[in-house]
N, C-alpha and C positions, 0 to 999 in steps of 0.2 A: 505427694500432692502438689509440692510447688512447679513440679515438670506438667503438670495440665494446663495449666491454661496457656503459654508459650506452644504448645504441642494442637491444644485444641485449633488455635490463631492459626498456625501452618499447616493443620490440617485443611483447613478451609469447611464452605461450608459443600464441597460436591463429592465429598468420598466419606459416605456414611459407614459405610462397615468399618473402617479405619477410627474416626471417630467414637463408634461403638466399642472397637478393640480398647481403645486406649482410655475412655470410662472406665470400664470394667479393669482394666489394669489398676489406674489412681484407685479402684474401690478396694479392691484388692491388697494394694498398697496400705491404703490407710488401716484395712485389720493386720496387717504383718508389720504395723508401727505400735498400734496397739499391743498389740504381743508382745514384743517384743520389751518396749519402752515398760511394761506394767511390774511391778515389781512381784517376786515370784517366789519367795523367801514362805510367803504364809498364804494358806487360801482365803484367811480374812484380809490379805490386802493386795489380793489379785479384782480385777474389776467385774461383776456381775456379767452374763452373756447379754443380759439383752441391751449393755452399754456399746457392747461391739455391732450390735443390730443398728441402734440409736446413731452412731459415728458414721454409718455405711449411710444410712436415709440421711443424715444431716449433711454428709457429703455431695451426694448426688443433689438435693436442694441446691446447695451453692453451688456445684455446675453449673446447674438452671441457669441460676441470677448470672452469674459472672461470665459466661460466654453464650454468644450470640448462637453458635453453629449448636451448643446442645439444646437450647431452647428453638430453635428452628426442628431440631430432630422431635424433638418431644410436642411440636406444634403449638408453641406457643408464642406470642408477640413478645420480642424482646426489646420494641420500642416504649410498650406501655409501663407505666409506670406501679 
C-alpha cells in the first residue's frame, strides 16, 4: 500500500487503465498482507472474512481521499472539502 500513492502521482491523471491496474493491485496487496500478517496457529485467532472485505472498502475510501487522479476516476471533486 505504501507504493500507491507515489505510483498513483506518476501515473498521472491521463492513463486510466494503468491507474485502474495499479488500484486493483494495492487492493489486492492489502488482502495478501492480511493473510499473511494474521496469525494462523488457531481459527479463533485468524481474522473473520468480512474484516478482509472491511480492509479492501476501507482502502479504496483512502484512495479516494488521498489522491487526486482516483478521485478524478471515480468523478468526484477532489478540491471540496
Amino acid at each position: 500500500m505504501a507504493f500507491f500513492i507515489p505510483a498513483a502521482a506518476a501515473i498521472g491523471g491521463d492513463r486510466d487503465t494503468l491507474l485502474i491496474f495499479v488500484l486493483v493491485l494495492a487492493a489486492v496487496d492489502t488482502l495478501g498482507y492480511l493473510w499473511l500478517a494474521s496469525p494462523s496457529d488457531t481459527a479463533m485467532e485468524r481474522p473473520l472474512v468480512h474484516f478482509y472485505v472491511l480492509a479492501v472498502i476501507a482502502f479504496l475510501c483512502w484512495a479516494v481521499a488521498t489522491s487526486p487522479n482516483v478521485a478524478d476516476l471515480c468523478a468526484r471533486d477532489s478540491t471540496r472539502p
